[in-house]
NUROTOR-325613 format. One record per atom (N, C-alpha, C): atom name; residue number from 1; x, y, z. Coordinates in steps of 0.1 Angstrom, whole numbers. Each point is the difference from the previous one (the first is absolute). Example, Ala and Ser with C-alpha at 12.3 -4.5 7.8 and 13.67 -1.06 7.14 Angstrom:
{koldren N 1 {132 -57 78}} {koldren CA 1 {-9 12 0}} {koldren C 1 {9 12 0}} {koldren N 2 {-4 11 -7}} {koldren CA 2 {9 11 0}} {koldren C 2 {-8 11 8}} 
END
This chain:
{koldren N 1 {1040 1340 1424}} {koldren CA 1 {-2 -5 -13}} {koldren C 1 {-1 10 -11}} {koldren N 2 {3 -2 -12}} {koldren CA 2 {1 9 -12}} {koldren C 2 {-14 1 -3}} {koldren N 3 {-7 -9 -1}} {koldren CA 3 {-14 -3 -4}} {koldren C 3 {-11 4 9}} {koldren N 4 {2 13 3}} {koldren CA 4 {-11 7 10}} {koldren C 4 {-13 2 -6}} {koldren N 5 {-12 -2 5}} {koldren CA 5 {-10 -6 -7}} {koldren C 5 {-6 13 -6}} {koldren N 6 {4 14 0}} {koldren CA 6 {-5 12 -4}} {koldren C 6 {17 9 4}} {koldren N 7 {2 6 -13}} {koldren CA 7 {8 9 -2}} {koldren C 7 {-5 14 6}} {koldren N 8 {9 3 11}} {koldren CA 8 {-4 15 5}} {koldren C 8 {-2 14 -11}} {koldren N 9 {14 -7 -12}} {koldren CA 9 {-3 10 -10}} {koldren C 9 {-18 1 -8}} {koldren N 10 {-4 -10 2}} {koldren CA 10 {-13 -3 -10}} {koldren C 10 {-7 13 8}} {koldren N 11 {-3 0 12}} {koldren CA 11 {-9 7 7}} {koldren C 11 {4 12 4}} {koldren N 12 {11 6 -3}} {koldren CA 12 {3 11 2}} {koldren C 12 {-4 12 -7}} {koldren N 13 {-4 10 -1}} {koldren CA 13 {-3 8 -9}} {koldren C 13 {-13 3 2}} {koldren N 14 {-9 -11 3}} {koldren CA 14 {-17 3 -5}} {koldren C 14 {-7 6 11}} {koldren N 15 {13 0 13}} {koldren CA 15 {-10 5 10}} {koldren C 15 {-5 -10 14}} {koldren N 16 {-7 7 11}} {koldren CA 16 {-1 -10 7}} {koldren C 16 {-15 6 4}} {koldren N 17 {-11 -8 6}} {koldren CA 17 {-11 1 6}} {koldren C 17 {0 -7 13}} {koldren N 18 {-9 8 9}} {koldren CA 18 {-5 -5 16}} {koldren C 18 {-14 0 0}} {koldren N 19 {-1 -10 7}} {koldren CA 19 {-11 -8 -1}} {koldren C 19 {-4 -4 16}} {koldren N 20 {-11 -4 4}} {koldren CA 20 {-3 -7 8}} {koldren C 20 {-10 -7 -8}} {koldren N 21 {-1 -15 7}} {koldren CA 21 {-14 -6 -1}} {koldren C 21 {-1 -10 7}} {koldren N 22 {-15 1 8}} {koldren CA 22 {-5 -5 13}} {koldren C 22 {-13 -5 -6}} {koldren N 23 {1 -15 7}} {koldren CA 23 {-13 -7 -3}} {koldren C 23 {-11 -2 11}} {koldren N 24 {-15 4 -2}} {koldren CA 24 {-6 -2 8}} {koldren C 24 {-10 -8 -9}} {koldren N 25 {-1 -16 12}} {koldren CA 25 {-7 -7 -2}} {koldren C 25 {4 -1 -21}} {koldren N 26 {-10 -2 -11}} {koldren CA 26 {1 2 -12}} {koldren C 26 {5 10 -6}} {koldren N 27 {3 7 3}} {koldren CA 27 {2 17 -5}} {koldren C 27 {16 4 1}} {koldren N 28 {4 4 -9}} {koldren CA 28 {11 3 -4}} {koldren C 28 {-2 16 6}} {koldren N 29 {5 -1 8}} {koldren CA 29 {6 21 4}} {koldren C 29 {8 8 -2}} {koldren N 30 {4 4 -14}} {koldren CA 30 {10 7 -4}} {koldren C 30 {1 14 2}} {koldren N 31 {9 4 2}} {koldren CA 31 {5 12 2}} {koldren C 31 {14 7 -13}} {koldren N 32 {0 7 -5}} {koldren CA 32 {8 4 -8}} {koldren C 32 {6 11 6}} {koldren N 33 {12 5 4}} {koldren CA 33 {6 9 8}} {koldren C 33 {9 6 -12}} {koldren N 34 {8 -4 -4}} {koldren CA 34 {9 13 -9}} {koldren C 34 {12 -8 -6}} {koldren N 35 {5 5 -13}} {koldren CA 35 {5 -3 -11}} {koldren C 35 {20 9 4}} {koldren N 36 {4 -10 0}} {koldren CA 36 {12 7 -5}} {koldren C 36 {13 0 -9}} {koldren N 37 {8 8 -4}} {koldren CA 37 {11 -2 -15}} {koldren C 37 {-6 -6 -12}} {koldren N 38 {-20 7 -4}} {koldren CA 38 {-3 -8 -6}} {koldren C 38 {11 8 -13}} {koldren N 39 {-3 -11 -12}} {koldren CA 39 {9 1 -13}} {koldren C 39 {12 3 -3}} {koldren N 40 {5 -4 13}} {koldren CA 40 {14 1 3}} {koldren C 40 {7 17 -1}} {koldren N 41 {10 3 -7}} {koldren CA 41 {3 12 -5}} {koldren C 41 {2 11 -9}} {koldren N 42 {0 -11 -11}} {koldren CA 42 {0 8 -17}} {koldren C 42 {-13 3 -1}} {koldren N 43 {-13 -5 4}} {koldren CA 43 {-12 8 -1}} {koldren C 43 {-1 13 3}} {koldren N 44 {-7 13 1}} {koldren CA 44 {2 10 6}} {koldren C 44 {-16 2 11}} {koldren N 45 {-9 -3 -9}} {koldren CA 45 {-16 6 8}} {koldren C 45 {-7 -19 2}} {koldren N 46 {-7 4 11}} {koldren CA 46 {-7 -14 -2}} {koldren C 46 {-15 2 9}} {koldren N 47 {-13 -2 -13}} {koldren CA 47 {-8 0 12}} {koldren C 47 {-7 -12 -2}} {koldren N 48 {1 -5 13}} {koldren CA 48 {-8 -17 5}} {koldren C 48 {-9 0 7}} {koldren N 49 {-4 -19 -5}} {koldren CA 49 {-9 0 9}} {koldren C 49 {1 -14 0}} {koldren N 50 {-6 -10 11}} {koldren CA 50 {2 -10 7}} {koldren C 50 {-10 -8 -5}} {koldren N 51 {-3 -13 -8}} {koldren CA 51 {-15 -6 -2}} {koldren C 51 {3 -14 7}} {koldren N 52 {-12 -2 3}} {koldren CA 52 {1 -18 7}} {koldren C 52 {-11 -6 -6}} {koldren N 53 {-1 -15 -1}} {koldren CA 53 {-8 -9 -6}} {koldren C 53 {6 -14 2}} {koldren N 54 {-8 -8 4}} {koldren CA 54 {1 -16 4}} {koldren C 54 {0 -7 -15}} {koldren N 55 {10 -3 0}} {koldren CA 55 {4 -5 -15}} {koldren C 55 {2 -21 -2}} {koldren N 56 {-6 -2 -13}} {koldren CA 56 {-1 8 -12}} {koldren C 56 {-21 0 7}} {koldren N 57 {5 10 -7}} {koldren CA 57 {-17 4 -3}} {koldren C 57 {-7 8 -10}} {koldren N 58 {-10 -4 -4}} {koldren CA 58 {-9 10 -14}} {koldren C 58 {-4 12 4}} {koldren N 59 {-3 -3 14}} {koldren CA 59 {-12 11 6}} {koldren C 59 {7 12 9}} {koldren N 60 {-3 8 -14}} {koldren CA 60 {5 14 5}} {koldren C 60 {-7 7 14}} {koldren N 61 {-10 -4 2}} {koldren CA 61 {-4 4 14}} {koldren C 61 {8 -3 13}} {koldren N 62 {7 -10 -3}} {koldren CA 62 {9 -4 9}} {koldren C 62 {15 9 2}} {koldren N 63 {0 12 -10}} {koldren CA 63 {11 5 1}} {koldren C 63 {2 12 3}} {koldren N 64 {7 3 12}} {koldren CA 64 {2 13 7}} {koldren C 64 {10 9 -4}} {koldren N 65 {-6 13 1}} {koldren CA 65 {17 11 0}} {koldren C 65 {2 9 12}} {koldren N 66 {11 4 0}} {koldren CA 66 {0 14 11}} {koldren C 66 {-3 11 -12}} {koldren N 67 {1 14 11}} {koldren CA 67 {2 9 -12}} {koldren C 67 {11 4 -7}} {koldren N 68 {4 10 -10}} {koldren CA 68 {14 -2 -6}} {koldren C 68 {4 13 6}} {koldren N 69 {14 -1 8}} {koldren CA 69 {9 5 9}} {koldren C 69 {7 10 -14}} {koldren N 70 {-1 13 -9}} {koldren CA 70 {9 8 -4}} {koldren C 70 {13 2 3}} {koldren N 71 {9 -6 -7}} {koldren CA 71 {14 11 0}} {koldren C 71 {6 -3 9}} {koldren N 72 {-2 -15 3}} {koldren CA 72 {10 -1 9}} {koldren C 72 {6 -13 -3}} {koldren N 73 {8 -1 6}} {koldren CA 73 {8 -20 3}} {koldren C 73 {-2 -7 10}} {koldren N 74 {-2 11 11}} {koldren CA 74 {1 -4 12}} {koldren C 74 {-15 4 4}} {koldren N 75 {-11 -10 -5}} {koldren CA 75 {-15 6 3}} {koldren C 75 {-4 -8 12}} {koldren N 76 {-10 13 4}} {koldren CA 76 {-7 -7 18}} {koldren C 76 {-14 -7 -8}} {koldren N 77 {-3 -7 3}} {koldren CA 77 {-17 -6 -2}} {koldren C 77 {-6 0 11}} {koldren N 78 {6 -9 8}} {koldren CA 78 {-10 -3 12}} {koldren C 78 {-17 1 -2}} {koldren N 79 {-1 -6 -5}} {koldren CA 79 {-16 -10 -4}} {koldren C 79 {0 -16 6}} {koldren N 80 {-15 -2 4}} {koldren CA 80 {2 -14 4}} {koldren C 80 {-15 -1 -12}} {koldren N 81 {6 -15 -4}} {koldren CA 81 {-10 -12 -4}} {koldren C 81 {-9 -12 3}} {koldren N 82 {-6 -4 -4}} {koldren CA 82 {-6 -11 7}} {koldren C 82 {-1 -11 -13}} {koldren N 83 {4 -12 2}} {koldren CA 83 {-2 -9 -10}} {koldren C 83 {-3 -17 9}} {koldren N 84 {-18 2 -5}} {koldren CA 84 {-3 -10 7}} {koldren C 84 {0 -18 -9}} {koldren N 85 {5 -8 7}} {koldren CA 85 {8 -10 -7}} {koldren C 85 {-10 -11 -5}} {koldren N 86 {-5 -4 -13}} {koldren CA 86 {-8 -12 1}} {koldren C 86 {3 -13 -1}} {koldren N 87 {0 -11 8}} {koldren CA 87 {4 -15 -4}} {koldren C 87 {12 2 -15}} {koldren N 88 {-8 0 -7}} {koldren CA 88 {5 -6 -12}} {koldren C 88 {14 17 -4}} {koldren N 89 {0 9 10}} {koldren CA 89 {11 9 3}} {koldren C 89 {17 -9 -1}} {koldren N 90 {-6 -12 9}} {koldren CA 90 {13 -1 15}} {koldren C 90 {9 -5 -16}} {koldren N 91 {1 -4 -7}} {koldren CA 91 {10 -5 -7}} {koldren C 91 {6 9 -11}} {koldren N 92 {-5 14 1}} {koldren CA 92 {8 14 -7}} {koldren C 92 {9 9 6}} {koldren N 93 {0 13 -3}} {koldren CA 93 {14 6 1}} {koldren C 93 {-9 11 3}} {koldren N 94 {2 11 8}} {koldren CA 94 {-2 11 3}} {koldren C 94 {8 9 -7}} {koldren N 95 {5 4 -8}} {koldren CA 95 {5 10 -9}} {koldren C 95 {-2 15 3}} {koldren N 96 {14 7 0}} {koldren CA 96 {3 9 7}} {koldren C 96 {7 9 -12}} {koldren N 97 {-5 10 -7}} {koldren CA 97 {9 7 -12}} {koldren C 97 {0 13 1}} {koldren N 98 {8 5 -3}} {koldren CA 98 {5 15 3}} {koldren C 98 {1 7 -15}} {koldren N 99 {-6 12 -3}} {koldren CA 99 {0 2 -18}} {koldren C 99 {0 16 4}} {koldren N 100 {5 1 -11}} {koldren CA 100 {8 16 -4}} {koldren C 100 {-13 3 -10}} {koldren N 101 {-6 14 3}} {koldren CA 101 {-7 6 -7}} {koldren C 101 {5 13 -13}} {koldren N 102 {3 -7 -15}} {koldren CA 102 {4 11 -7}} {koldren C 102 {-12 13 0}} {koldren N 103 {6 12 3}} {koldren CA 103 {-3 8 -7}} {koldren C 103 {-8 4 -12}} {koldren N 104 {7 -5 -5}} {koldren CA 104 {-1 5 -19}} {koldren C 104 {-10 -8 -3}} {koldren N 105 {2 -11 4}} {koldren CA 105 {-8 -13 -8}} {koldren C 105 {-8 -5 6}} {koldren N 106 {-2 2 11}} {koldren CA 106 {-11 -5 12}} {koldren C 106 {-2 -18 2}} {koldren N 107 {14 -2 -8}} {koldren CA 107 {5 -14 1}} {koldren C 107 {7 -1 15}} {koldren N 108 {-2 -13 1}} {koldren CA 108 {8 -6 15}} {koldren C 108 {7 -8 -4}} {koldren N 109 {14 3 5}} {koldren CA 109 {9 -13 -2}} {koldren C 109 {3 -7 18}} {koldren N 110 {0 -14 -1}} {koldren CA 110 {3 -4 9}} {koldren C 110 {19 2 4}} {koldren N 111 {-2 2 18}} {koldren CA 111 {8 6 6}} {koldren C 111 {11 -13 4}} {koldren N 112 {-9 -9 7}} {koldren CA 112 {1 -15 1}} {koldren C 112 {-11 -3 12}} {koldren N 113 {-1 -15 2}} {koldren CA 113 {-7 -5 9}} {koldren C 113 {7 -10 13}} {koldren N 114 {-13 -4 4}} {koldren CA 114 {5 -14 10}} {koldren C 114 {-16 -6 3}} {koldren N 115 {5 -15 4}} {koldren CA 115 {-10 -4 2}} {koldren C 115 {-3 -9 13}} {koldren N 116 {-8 -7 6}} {koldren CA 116 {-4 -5 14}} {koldren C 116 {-8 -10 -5}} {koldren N 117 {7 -14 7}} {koldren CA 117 {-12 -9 -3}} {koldren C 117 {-11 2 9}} {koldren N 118 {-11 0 -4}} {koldren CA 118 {-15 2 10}} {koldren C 118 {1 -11 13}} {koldren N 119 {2 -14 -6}} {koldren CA 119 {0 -14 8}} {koldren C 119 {10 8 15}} {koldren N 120 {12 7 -2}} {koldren CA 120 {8 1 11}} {koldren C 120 {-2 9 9}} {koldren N 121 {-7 15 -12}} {koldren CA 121 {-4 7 9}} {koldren C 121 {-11 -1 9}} {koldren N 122 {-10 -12 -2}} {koldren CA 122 {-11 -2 7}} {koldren C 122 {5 -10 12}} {koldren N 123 {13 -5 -4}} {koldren CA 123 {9 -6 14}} {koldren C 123 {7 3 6}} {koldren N 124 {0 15 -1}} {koldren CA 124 {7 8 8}} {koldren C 124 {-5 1 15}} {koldren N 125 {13 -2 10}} {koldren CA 125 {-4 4 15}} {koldren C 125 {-1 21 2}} {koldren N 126 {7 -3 -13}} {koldren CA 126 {2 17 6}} {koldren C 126 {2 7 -13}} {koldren N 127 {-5 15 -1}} {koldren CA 127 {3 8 -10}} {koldren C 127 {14 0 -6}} {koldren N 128 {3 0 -12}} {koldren CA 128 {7 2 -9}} {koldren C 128 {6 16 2}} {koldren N 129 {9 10 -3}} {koldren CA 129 {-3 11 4}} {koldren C 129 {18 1 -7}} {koldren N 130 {0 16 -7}} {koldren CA 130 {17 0 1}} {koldren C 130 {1 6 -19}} {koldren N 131 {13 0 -4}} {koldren CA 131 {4 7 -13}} {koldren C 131 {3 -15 -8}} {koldren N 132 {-6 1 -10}} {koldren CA 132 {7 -12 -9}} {koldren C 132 {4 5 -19}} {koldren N 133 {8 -7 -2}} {koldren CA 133 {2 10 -9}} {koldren C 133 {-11 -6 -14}} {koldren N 134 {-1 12 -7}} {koldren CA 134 {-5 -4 -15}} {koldren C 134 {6 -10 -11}} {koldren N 135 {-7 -7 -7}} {koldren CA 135 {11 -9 -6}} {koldren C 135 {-8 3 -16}} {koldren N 136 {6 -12 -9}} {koldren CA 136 {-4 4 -14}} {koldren C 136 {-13 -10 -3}} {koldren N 137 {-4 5 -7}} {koldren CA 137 {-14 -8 -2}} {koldren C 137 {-4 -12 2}} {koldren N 138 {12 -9 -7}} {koldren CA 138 {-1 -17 4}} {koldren C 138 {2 -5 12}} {koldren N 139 {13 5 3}} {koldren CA 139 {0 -3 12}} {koldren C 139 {-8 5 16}} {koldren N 140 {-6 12 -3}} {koldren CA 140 {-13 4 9}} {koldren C 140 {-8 -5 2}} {koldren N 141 {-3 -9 -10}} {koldren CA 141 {-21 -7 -1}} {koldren C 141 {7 -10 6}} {koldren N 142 {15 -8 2}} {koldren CA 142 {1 -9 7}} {koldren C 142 {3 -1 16}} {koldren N 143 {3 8 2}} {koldren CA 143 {10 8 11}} {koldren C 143 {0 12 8}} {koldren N 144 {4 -5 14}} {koldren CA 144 {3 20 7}} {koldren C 144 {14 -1 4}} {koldren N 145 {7 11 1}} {koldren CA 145 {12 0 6}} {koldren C 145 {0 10 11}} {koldren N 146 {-3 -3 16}} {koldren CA 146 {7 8 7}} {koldren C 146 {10 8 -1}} {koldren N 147 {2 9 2}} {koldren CA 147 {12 11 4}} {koldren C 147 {9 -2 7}} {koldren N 148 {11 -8 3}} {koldren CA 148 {9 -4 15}} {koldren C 148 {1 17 8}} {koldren N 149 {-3 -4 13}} {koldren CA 149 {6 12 8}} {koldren C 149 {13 2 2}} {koldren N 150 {8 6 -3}} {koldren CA 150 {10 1 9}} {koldren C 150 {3 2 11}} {koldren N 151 {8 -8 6}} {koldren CA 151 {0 0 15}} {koldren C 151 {12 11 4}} 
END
């Protein structure tokens, strides 16, 4: 069909992240593993970093970072998280964003995101795990896109 429900051009360019996340019992177990082709190619320097937060939410306590990977595109993190889930959680989004740290301005611009309903990942039989790519802002807080493997 013409009408593919996401344009591979949309997502192309921002990059892709690997991720695992494994639930135990209430608890979201994330793992952040490493970033790649972030800001596609006309960028030249990029230094990131990875934040997560169960969205929407006020409470900045609830929001995690890794640390920011220098000078690269292709950054390793490998950091794990823990985000423990409350009732009134299951009906939000786990939010996953990747942001470019300027230099100059000590501004962050977002890189892109993706997002995880909580409800599914607490019905998971099995860890989540793998590269999915970054998408643009609206469509992240609603959405993740796996990476197809090629076979």
């Amino acid at each position: 069909g013409s009408r593919r429900r996401i344009s591979r051009a949309r997502v192309k360019g921002k990059g892709q992240l690997k991720l695992s996340i494994e639930v135990r019992g209430r608890t979201l177990m994330l793992h952040v593993m490493e970033a790649k082709g972030l800001m596609g190619t006309e960028c030249s320097a990029c230094d990131s970093y990875v934040k997560m937060s169960i969205v929407p939410d006020a409470d900045w306590k609830c929001r995690q970072k890794t640390k920011t990977v220098p000078d690269s595109k292709n950054p390793v993190f490998h950091e794990h998280f823990v985000f423990p889930v409350q009732e009134e959680d299951e009906q939000k989004r786990l939010l996953v964003t990747v942001w470019n740290r300027e230099r100059n301005s000590r501004q962050s611009e977002l890189i892109g995101c993706m997002s995880f309903g909580v409800k599914s990942l607490l019905s998971l039989d099995k860890e989540i795990s793998g590269w999915y790519y970054l998408l643009g802002e609206e469509l992240g807080r609603t959405k993740h896109l796996k990476v197809a493997m090629r076979r």
